[in-house]
FIVO-982471 format. One record per atom (N, C-alpha, C): atom name; x, y, z; residue number from 0; residue in one letter. Coordinates in Angstrom, 2 decimals, m for minus. Example, Ala and Ser with C-alpha at 12.3 -4.5 7.8 and 13.67 -1.06 7.14 Angstrom:
# FIVO-982471
   name         u         v         w   resi   resn
      N     13.19     m5.69      7.80      0      a
     CA     12.30     m4.50      7.80      0      a
      C     13.20     m3.30      7.80      0      a
      N     12.85     m2.25      7.08      1      s
     CA     13.67     m1.06      7.14      1      s
      C     12.90      0.03      7.87      1      s
***
This chain:
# FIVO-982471
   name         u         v         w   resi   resn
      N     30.03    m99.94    271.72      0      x
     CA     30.69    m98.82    271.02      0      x
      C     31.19    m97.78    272.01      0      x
      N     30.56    m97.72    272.83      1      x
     CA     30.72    m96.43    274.03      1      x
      C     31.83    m97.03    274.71      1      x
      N     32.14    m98.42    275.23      2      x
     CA     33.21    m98.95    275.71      2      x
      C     34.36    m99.01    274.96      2      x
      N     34.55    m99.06    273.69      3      x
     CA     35.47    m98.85    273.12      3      x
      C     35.96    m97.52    272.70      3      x
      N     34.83    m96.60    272.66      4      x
     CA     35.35    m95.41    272.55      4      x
      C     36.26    m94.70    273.82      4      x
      N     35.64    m94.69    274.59      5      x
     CA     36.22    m94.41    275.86      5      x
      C     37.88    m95.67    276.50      5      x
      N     37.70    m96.19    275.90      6      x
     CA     39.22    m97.39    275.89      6      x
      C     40.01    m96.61    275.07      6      x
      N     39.67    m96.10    273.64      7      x
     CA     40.42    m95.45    272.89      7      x
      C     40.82    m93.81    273.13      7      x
      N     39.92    m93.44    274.07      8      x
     CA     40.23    m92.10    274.54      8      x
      C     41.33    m92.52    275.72      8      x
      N     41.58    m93.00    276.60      9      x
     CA     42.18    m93.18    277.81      9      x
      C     43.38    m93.65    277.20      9      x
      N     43.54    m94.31    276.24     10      x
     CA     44.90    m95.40    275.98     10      x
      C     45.51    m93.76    274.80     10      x
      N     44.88    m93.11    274.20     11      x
     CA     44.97    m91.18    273.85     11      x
      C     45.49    m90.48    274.89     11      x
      N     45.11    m91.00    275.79     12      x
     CA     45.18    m90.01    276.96     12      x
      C     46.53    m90.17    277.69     12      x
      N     47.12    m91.87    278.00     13      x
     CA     47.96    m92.28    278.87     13      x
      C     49.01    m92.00    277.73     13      x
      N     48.81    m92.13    276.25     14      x
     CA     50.58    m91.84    275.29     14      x
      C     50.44    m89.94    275.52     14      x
      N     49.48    m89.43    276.13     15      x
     CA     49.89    m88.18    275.58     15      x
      C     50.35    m87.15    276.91     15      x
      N     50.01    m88.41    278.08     16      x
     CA     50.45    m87.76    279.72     16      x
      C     52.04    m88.18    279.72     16      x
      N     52.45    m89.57    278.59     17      x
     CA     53.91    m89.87    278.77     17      x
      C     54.81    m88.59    278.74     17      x
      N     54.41    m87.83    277.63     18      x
     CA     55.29    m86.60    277.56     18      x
      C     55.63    m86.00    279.34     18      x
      N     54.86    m86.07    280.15     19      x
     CA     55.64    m85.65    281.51     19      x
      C     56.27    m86.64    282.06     19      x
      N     55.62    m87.60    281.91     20      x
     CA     56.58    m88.95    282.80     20      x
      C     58.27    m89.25    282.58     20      x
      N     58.56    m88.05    281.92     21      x
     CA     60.14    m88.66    281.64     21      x
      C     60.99    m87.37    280.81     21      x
      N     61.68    m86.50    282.21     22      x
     CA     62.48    m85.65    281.13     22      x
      C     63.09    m85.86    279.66     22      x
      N     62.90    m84.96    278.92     23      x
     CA     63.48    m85.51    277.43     23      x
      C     65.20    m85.13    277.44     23      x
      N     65.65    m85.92    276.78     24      x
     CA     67.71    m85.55    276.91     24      x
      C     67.71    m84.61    276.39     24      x
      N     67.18    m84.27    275.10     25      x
     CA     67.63    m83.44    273.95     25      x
      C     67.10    m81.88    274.83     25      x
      N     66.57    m81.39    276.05     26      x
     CA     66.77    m80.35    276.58     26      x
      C     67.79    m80.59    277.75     26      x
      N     68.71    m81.25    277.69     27      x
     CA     69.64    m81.67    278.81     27      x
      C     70.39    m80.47    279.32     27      x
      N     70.17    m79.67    280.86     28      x
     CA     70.96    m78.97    280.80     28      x
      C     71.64    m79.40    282.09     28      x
      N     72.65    m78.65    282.29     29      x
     CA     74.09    m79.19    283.32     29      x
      C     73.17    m78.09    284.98     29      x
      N     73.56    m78.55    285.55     30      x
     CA     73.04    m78.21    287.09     30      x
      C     74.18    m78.76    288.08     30      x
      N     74.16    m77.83    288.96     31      x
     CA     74.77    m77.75    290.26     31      x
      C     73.87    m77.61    291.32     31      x
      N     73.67    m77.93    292.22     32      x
     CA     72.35    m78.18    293.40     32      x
      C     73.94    m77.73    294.21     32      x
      N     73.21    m76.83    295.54     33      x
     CA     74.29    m76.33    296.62     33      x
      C     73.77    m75.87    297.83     33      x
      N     73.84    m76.29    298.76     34      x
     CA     73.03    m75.43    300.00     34      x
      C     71.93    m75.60    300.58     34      x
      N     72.18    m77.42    300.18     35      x
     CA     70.76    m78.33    300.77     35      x
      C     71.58    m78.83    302.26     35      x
      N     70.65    m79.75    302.83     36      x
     CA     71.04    m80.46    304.36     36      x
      C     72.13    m81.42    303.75     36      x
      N     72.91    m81.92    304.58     37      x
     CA     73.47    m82.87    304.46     37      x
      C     73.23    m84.05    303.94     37      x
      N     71.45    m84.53    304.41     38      x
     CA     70.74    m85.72    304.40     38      x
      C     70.42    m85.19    302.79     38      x
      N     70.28    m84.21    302.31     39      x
     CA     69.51    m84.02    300.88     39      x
      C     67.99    m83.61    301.22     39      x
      N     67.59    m83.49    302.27     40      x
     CA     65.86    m83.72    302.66     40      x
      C     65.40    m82.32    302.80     40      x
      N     64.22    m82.03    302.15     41      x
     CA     63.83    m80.33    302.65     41      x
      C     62.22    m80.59    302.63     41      x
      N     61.93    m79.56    302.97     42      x
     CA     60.55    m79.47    303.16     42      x
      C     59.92    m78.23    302.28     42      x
      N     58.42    m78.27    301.87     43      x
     CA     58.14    m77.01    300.91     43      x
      C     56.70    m77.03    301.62     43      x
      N     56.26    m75.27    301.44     44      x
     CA     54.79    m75.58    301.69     44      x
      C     54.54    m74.13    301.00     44      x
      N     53.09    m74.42    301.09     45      x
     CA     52.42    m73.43    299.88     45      x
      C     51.39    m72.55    300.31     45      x
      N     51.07    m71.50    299.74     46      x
     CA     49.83    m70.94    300.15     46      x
      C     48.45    m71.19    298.69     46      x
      N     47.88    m70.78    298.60     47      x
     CA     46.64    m71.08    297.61     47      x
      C     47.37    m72.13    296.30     47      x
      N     47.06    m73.32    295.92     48      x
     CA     47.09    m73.63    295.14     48      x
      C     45.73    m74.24    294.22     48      x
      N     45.93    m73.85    292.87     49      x
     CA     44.70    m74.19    291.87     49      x
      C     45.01    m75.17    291.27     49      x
      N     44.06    m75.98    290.72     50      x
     CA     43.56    m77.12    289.79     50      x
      C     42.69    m76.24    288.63     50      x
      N     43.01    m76.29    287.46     51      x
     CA     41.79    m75.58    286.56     51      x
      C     42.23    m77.09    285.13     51      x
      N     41.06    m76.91    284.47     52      x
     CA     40.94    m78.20    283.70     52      x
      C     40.28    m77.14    282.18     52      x
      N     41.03    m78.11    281.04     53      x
     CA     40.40    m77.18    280.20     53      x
      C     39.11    m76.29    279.80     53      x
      N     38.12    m77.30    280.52     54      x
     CA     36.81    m76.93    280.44     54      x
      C     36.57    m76.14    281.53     54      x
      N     37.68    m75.36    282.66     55      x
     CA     37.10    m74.70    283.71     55      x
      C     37.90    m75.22    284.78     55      x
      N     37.49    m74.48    286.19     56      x
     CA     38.24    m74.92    286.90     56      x
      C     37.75    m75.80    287.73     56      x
      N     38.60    m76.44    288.61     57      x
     CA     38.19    m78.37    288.85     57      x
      C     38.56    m77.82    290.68     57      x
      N     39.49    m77.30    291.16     58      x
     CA     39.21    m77.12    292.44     58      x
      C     40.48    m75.85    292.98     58      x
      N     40.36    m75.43    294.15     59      x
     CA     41.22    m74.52    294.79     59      x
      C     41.87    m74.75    296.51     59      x
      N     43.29    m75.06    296.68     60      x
     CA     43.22    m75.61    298.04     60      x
      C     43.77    m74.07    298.62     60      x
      N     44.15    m74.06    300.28     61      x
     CA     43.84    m72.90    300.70     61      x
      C     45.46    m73.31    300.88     61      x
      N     46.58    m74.12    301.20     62      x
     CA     47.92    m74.54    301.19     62      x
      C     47.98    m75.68    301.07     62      x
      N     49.48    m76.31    301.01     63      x
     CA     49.34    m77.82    300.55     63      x
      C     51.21    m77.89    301.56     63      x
      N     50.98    m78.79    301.58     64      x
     CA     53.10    m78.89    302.36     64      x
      C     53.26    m80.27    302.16     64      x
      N     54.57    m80.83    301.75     65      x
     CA     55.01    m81.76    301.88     65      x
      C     56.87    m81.32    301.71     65      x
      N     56.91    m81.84    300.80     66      x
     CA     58.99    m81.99    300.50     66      x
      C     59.61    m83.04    300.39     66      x
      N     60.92    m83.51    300.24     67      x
     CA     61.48    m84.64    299.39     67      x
      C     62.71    m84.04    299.49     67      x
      N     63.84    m84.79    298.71     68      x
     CA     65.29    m84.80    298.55     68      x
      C     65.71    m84.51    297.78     68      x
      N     66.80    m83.21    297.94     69      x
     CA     67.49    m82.70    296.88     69      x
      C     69.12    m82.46    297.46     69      x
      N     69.68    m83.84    297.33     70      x
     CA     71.21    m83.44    297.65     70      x
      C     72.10    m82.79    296.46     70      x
      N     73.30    m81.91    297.45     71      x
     CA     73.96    m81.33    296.90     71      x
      C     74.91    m82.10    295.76     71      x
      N     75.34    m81.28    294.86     72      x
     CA     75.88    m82.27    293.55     72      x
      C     75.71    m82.11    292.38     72      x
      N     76.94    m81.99    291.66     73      x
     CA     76.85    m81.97    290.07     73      x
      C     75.83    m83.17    289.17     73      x
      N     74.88    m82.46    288.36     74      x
     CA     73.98    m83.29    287.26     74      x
      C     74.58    m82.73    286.02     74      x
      N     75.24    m84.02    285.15     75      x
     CA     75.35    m83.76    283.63     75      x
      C     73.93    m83.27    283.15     75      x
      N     72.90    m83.66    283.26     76      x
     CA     71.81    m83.89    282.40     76      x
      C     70.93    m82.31    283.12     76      x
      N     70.69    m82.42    284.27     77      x
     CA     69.87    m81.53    284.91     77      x
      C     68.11    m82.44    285.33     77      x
      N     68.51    m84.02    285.11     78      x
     CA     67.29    m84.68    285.21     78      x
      C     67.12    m85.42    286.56     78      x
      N     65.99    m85.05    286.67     79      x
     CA     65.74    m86.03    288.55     79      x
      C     66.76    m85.36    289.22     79      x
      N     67.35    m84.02    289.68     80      x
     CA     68.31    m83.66    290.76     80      x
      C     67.16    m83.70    292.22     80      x
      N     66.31    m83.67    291.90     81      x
     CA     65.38    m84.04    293.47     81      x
      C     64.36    m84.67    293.38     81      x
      N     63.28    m85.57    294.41     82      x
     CA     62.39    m85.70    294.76     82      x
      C     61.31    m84.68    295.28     82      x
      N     59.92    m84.27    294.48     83      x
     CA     58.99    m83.61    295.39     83      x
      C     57.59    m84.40    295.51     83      x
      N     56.93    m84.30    296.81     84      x
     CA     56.14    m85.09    296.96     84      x
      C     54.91    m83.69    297.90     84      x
      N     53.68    m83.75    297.90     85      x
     CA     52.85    m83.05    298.54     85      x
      C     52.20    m83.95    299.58     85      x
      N     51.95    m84.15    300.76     86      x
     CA     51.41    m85.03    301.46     86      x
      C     50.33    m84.90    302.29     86      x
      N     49.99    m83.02    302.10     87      x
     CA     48.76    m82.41    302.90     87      x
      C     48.54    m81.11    301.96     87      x
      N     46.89    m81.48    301.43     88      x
     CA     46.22    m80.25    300.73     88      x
      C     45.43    m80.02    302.27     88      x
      N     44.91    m78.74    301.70     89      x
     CA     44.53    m78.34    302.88     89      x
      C     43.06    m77.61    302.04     89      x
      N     41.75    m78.29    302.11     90      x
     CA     40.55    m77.25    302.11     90      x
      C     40.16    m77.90    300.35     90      x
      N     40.72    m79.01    299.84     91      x
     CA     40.86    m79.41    298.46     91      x
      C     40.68    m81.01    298.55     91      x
      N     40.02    m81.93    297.68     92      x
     CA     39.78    m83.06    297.76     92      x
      C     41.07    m83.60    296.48     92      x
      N     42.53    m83.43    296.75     93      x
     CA     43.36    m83.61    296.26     93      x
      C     44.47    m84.61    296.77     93      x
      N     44.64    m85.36    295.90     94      x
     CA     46.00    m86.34    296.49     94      x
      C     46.83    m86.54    295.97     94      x
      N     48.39    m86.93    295.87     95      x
     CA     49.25    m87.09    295.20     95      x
      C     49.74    m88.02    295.56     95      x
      N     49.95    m88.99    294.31     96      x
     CA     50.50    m90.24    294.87     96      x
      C     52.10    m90.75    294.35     96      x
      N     52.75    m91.26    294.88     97      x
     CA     53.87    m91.29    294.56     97      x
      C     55.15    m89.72    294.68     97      x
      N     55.70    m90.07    294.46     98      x
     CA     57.51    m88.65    294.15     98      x
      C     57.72    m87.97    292.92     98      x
      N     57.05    m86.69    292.70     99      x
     CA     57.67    m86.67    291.36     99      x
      C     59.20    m86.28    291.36     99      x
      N     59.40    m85.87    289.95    100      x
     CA     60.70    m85.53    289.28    100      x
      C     61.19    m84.22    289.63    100      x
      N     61.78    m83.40    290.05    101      x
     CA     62.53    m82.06    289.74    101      x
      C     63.81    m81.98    288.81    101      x
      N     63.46    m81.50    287.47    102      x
     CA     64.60    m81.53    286.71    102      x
      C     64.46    m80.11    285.85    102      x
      N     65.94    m79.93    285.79    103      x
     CA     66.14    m78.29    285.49    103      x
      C     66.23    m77.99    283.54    103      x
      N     65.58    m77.04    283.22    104      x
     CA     65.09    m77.59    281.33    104      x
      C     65.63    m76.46    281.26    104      x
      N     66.20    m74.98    282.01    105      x
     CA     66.91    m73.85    281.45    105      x
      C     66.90    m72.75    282.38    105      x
      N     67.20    m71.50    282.03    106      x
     CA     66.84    m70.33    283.36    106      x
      C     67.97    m69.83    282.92    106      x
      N     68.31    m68.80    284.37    107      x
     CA     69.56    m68.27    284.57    107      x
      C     70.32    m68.01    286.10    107      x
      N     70.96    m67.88    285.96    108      x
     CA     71.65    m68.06    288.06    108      x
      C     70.74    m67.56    288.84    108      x
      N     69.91    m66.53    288.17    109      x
     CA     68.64    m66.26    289.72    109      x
      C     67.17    m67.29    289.69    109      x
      N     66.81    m67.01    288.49    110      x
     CA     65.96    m67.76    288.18    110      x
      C     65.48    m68.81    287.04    110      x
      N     65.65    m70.04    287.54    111      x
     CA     65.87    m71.51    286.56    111      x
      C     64.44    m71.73    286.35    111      x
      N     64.69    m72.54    285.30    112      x
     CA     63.06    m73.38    284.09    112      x
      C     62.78    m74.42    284.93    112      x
      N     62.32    m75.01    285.83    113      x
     CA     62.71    m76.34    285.53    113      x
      C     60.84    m76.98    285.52    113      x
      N     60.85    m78.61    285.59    114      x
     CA     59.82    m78.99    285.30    114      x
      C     59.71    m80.21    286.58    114      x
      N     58.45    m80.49    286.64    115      x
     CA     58.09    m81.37    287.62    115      x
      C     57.72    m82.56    287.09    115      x
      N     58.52    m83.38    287.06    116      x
     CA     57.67    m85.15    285.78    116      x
      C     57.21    m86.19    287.14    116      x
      N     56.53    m86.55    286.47    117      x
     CA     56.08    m88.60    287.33    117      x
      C     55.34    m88.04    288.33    117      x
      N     54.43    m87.01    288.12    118      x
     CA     53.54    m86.75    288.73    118      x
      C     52.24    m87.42    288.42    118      x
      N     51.51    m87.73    289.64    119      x
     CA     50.24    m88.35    289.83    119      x
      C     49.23    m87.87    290.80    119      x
      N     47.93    m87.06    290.18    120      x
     CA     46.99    m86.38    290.78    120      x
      C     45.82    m87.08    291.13    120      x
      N     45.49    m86.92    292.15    121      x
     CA     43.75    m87.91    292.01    121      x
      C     42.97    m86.40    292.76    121      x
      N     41.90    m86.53    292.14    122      x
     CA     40.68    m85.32    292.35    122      x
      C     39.41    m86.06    292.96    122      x
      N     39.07    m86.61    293.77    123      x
     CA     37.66    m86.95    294.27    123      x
      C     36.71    m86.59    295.75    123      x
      N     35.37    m86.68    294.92    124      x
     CA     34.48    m86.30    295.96    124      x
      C     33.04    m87.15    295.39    124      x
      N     32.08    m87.33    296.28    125      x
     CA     31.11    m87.77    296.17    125      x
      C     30.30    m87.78    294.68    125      x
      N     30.37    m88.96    293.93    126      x
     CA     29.93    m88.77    292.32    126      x
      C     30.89    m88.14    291.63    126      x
      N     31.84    m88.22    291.72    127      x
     CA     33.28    m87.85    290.50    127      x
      C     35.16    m87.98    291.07    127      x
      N     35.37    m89.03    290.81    128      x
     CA     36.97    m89.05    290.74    128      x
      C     37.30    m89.17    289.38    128      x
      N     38.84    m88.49    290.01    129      x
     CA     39.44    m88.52    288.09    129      x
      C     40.65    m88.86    289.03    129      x
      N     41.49    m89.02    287.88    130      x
     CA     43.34    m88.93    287.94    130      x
      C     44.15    m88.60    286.23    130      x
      N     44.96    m87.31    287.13    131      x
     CA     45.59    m86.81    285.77    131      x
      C     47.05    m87.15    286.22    131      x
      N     47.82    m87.50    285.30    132      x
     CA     49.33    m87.99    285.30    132      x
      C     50.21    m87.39    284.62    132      x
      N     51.36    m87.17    284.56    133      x
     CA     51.91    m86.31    283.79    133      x
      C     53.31    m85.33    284.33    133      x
      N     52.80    m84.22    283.60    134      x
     CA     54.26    m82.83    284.14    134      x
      C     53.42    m81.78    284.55    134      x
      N     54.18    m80.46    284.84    135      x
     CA     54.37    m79.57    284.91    135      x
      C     55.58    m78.37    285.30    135      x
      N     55.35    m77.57    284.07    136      x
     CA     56.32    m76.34    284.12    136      x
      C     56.20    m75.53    285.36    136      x
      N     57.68    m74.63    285.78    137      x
     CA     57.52    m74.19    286.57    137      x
      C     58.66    m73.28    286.84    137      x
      N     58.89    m72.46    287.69    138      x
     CA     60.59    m72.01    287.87    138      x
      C     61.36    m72.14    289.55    138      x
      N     62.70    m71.86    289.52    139      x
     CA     62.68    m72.01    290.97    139      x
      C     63.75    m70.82    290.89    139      x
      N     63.59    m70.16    292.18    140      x
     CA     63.98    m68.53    292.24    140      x
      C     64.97    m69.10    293.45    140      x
      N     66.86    m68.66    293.00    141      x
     CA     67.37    m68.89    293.90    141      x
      C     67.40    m67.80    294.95    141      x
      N     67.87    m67.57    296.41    142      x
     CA     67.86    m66.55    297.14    142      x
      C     66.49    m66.68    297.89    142      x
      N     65.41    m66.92    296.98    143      x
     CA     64.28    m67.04    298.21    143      x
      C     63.92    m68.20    298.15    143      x
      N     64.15    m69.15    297.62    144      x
     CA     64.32    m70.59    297.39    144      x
      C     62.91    m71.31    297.39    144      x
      N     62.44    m70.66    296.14    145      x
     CA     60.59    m70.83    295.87    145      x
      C     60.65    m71.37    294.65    145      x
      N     60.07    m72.61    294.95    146      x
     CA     59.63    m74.01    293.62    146      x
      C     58.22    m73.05    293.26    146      x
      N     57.32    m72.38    292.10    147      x
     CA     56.92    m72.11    291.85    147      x
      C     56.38    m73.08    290.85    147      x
      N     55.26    m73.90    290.87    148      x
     CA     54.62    m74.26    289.70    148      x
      C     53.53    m73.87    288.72    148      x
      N     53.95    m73.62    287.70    149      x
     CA     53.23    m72.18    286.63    149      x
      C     53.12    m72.84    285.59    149      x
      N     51.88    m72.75    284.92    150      x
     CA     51.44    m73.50    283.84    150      x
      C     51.85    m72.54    283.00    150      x
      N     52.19    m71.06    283.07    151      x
     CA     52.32    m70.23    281.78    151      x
      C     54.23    m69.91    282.16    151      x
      N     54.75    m70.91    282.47    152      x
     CA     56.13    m70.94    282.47    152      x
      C     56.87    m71.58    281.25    152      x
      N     57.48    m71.09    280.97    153      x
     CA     58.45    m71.68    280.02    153      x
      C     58.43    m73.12    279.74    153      x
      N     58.53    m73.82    278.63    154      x
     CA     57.89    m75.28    278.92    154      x
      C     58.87    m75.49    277.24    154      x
      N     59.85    m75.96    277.48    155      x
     CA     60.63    m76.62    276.14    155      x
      C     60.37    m77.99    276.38    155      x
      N     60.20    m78.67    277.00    156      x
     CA     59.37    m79.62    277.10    156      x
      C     58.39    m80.46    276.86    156      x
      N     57.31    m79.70    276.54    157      x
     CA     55.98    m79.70    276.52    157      x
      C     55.47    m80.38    276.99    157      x
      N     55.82    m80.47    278.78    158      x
     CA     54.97    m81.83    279.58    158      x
      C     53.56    m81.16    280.36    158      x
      N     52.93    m81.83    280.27    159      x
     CA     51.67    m81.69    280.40    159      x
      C     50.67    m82.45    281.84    159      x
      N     49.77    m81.93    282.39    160      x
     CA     49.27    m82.68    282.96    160      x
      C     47.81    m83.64    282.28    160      x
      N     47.57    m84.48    282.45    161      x
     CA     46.53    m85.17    281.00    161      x
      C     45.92    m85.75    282.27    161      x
      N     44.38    m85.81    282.27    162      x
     CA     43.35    m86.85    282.82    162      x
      C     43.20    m88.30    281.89    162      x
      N     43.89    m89.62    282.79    163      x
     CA     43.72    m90.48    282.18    163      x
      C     42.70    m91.75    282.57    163      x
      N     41.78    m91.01    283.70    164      x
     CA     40.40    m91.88    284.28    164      x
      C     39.74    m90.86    284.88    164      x
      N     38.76    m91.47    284.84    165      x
     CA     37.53    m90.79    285.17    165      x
      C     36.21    m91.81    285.48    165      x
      N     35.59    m91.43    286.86    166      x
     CA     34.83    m92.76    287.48    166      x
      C     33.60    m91.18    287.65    166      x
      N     32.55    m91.65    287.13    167      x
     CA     31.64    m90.21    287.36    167      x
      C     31.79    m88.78    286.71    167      x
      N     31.45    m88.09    287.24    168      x
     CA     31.87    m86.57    287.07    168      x
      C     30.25    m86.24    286.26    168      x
      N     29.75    m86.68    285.99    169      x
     CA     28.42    m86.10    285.13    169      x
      C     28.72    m85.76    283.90    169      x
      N     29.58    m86.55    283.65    170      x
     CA     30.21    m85.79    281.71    170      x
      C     30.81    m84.38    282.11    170      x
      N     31.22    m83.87    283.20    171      x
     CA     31.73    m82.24    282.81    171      x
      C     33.40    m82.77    283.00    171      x
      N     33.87    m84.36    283.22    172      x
     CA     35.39    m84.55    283.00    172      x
      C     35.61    m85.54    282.42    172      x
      N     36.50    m85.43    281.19    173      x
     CA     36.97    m86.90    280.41    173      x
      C     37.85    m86.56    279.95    173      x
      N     38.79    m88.35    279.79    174      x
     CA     40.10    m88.91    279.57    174      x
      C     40.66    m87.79    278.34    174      x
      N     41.41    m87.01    278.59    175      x
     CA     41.77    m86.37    277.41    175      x
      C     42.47    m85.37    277.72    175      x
      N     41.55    m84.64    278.87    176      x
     CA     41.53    m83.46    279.11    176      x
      C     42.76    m82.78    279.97    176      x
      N     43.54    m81.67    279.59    177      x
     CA     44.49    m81.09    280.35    177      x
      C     43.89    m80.59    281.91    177      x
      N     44.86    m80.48    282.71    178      x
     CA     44.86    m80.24    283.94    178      x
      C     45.94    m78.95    284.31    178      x
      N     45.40    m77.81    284.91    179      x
     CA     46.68    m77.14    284.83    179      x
      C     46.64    m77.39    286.62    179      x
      N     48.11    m77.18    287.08    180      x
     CA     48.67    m77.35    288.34    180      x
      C     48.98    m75.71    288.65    180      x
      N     48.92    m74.48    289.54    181      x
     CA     49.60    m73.45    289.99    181      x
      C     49.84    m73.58    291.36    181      x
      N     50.89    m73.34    291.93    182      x
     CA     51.46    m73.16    293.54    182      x
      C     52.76    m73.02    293.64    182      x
      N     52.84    m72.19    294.74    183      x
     CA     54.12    m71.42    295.16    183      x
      C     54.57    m72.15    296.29    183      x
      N     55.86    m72.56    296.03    184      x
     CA     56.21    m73.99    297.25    184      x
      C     57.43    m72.90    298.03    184      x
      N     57.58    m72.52    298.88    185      x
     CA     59.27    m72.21    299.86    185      x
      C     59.62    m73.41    300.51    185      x
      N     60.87    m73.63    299.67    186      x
     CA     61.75    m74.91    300.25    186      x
      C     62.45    m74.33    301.83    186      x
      N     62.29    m74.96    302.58    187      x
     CA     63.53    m75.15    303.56    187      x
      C     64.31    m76.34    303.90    187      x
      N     65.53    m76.26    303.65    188      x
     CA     66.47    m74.78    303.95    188      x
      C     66.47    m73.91    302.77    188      x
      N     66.45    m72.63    303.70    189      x
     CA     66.48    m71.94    301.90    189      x
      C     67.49    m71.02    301.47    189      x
      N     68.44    m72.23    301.85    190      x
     CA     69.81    m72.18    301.19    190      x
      C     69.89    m72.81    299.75    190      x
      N     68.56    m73.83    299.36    191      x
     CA     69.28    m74.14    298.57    191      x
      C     69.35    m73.76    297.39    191      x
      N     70.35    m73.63    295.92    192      x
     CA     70.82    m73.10    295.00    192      x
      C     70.89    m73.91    293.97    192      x
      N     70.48    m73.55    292.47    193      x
     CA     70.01    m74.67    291.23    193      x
      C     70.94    m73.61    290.53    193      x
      N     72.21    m74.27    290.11    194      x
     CA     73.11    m73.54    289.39    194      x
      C     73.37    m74.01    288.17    194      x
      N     72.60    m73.32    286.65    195      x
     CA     72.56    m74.38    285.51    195      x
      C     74.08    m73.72    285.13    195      x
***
């Protein structure tokens, strides 16, 4: 019974992390990207970023840096205009696996909505890994050219970060549970410009 319950929580868990895995059309907005490298390639890095989980908070890193590709160019949709990827937490038992999404859901010429999809978190340390999958809301401020990811951001969306395993934890983490993401990323070059 306990094996099936927990099958039925996780397979709960993976339809309800889909909501980030895949911008929705019906918030489709038009974007202009301007004032990236040539190659499309930038770099971001962060100072304090948090992990907090509904039941509390799950961990705190002291910076994190990675970056990905955002070439210049008209998007009908405003979906996938870049790659972001994190490749060093720093002081946090955090990993990210795979590229997520950067796609733009609204704003205005200084400061745009946009959301982070096809994200994949893993949290482990001695007696507890998890992995939450999913989205997160966020904005990006042109002029100082800061990916900001903010769980209390604007979210027409409603993508979410969701825990969809869990190996340990002592019962204080299970398949269900939201994950919030916060960190302040500065892209360089920070030229570049998200013009919905």
């Amino acid at each position: 019974m306990r094996r099936r319950t927990l099958r039925t929580a996780v397979v709960a868990a993976t339809a309800t992390a889909a909501v980030g895995l895949t911008a929705l059309p019906s918030h489709a907005i038009p974007v202009t990207v301007s004032g990236s490298a040539s190659s499309g390639a930038y770099t971001a890095t962060s100072g304090t970023v948090t992990f907090t989980l509904s039941s509390g908070a799950l961990a705190t890193c002291s910076s994190s840096a990675g970056g990905g590709t955002m070439p210049n160019g008209y998007s009908a949709s405003g979906n996938n205009i870049g790659g972001f990827a994190v490749t060093t937490w720093t002081g946090c038992p955090v990993t990210q696996s795979g590229t997520a999404a950067i796609n733009v859901v609204g704003g205005t010429a200084s400061t745009v909505q946009v959301t982070v999809t096809n994200l994949t978190l893993t949290y482990a340390v001695p007696g507890c890994t998890m992995t939450a999958t999913g989205g997160a809301p966020g904005t990006y401020t042109n002029g100082s050219a800061v990916l900001n990811i903010d769980p209390t951001a604007p979210n027409p969306q409603n993508v979410q970060l969701v825990v969809i395993s869990v190996t340990g934890c002592f019962g204080l983490v299970n398949p269900g549970q939201r994950l919030r993401y916060a960190g302040s990323y500065t892209l360089t070059p920070g030229t570049i410009q998200l013009t919905p």
